[in-house]
N, C-alpha and C positions, 0 to 999 in steps of 0.2 A: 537234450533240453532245448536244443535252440531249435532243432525239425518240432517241438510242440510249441513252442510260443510264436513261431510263424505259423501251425498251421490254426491256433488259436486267433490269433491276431486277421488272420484272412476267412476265418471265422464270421468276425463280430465285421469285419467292413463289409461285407456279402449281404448280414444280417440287415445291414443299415440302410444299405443301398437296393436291397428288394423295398423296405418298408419305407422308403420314399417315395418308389413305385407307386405301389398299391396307394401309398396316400394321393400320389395327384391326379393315377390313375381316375379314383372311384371317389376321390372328398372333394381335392379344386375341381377334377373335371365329371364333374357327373352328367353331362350331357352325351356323352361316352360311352353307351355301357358296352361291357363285353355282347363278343360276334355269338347271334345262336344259333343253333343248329337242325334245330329242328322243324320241319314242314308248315306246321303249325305257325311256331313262333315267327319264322320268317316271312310266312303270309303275314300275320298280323305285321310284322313292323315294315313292309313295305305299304300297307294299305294306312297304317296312321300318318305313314308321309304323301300320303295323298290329294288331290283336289277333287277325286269323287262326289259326286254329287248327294249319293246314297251311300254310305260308308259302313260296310255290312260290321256285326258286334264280333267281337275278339273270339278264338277257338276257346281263349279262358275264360270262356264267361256261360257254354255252354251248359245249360242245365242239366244238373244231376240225376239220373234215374234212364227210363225205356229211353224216351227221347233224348237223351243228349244221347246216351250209342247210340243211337240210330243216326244222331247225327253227324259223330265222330267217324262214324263207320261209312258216312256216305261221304266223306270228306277221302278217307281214304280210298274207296270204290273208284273217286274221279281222279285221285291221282296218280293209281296205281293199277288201274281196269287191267288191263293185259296180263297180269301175272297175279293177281287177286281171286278172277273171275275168266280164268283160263279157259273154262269149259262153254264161256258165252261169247268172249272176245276170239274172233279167230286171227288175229296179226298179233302183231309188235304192237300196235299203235293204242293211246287209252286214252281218254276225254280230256286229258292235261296235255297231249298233242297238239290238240288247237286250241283249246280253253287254258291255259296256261296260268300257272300259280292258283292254284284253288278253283279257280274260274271268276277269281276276283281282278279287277282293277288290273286287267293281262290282257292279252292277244286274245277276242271276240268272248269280253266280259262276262259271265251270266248272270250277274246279281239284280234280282227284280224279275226273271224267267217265271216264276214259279207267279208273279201276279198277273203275267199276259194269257197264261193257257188254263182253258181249252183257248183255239183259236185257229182260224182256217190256216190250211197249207192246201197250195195250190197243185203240189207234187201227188199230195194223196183226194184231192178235188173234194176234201173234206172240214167240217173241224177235225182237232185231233188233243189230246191230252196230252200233258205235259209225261203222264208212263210212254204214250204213245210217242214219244217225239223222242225220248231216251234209247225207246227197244228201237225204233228207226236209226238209230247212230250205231247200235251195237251189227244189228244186219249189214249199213252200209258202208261206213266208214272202218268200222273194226270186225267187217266181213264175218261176221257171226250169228248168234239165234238171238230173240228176244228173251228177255229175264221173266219169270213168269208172274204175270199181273200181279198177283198178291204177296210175291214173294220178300223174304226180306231184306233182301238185296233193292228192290226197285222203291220198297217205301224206303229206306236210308236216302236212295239219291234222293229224293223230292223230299226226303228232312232236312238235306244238307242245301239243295238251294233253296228252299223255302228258308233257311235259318238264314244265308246269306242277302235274301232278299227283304227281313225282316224291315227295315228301316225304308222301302222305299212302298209310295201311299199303295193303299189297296183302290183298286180301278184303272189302274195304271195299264196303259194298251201298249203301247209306244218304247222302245230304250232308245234314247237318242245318243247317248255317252256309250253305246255295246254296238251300235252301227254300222256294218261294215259295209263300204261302198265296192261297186263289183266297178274293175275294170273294165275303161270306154275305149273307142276304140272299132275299127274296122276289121271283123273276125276275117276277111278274106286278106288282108295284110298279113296275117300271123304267119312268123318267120319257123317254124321247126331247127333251121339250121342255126339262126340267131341261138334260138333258143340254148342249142346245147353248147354252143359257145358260152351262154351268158352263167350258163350254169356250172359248165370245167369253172368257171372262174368265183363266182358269189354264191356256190352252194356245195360244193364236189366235198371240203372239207369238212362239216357236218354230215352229210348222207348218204357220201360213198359215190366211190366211180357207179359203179352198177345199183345205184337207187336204193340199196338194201338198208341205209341208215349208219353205217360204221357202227361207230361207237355209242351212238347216240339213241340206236335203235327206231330213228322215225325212217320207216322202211317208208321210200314216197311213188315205188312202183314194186311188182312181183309180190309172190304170193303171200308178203309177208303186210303188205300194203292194203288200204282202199281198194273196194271194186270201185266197177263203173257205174254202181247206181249211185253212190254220195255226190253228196255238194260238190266234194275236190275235182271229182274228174269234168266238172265244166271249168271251160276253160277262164270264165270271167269273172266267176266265185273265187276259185284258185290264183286266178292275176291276180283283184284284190286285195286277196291274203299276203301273198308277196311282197305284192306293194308298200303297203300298211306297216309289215312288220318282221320283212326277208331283206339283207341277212341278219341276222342277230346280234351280228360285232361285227364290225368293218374287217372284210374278208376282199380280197382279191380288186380290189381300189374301191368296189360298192362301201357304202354307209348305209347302217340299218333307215329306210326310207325312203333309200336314195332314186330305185329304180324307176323308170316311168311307165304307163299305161303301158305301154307298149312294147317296154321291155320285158314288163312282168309277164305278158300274156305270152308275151314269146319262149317264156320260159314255162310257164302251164302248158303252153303245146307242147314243148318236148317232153314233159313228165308224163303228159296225159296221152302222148303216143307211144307211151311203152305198156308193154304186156301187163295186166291186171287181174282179177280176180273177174269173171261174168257174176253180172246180177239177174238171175231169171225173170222173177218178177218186175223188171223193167218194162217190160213192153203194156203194165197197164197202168205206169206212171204220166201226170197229168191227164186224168180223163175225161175232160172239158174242152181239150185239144189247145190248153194255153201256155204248150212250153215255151222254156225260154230261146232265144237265138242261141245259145248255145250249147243246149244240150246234147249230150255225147251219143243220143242211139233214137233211134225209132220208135213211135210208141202208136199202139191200134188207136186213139181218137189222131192221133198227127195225121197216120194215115188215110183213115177215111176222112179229114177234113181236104187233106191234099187231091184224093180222088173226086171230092166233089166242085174244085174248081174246076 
């Protein structure tokens, strides 16, 4: 009798003391709510806490029918490329590697992409389309094949940033808020040794001794990585990147931002001297002979411009 009126009694105080909980949890404090889980929902509630200029509409609001899978589906495609679309990604790496959280209101923004293109790139000494600028990322950065023009894979992603760029004007040329400044800087300064120094120390524990990514999967050299035709493998696109937004939690005395010009290029040289994937069709990038000072390889207008000094 008395093991039941104790375990009765430890019962109702149990009962009492969760439904206080829950009251001040979810009644006094409703500012509160419970942690979510989900990709989706997690984008949206970092992006309501935002100062955004253009604050792309919630995943819950996308419209019912073709269009919204397509657009749900192209949400997924960016954040999950590598293991989605295995047979076009040929790495680890998948457009939420650099584009980060959706590609909203994260590490090199894309919301408002979808009102700038077509528009020239100087790499392909052309305009180029906005399909055209996606299948350029899967060849060079995710070292793989273009998705095919009409496929349903490529109009999802231009539904999903078109949905997130919904809110910003149509004619808009310019992102000044998705911006990313290339590291300045004297490229004949660039330390290689710094480099991997600075790297055992504010990058080793995310990417692994040997580049492959650990745990994290951002493989940032070897076969599982960027060739040498993307953006990364220059060295001042890459510092940049760094700079802006390496490491990502204060690792090895660095603060996310903390590094300077000239740390960070020093640490794209050592990443960008290690063994990668060849990009063939390099040698007919920029064909106006207008590359950048730092580009990583030889190109026939460089050339013949060089020859005819």
């Amino acid at each position: 009798m008395n093991k039941l009126y104790i375990s009765s009694f430890l019962a109702i105080a149990v009962t009492i003391v969760l439904g206080f909980s829950v009251f001040f949890l979810f009644v006094l404090n409703p500012e509160d709510p419970p942690a979510v889980s989900s990709l989706a929902e997690g984008t949206d509630a970092q992006v309501k806490n935002s100062d955004h200029p253009y604050l792309p509409p919630s995943m819950e609001e996308v419209p019912e029918g073709e269009e919204g899978e397509l657009i749900t589906l192209g949400e997924k495609l960016h954040n999950q490329t590598s293991t989605v679309l295995d047979g076009y990604a040929g790495n680890t790496l998948s457009c939420a590697s650099c584009h980060a959280n959706g590609g909203v209101d994260s590490s090199l923004d894309l919301v408002g992409i979808s009102k700038t293109y077509p528009q020239f790139n100087p790499r392909a000494g052309r305009e180029v389309t906005l399909e055209e600028r996606i299948n350029g990322c899967f060849k060079r950065s995710m070292n793989g094949k273009p998705l095919p023009p009409d496929s349903k894979e490529i109009r999802a992603m231009v539904a999903y940033y078109s949905y997130i760029s919904t809110n910003v004007p149509d004619g808009t040329k310019e992102r000044p808020w998705a911006k990313l400044s290339k590291a300045e800087g004297d490229l004949a300064t660039v330390n290689i040794d710094d480099g991997r120094e600075l790297y055992n120390k504010a990058c080793i524990t995310c990417h692994g001794e040997d580049g492959s990514g650990g745990g994290t999967g951002l493989a940032l050299w070897g076969e599982k990585s960027y060739n040498i035709g993307a953006g990364m493998a220059r060295n001042r696109t890459a510092g940049g990147f760094i700079k802006e937004y390496m490491p990502k939690v204060a690792t090895g005395g660095y603060n996310p931002g903390s590094l300077t010009d000239q740390e960070a290029m020093n640490i794209a040289a050592y990443i960008n001297s290690m063994a990668r994937p060849d990009f063939p069709d390099k040698i007919h990038d920029w064909p106006n002979g207008d590359a950048p000072d730092d580009a990583a390889y030889e190109t026939l207008a460089g050339k013949k411009k060089m020859d005819k000094q």
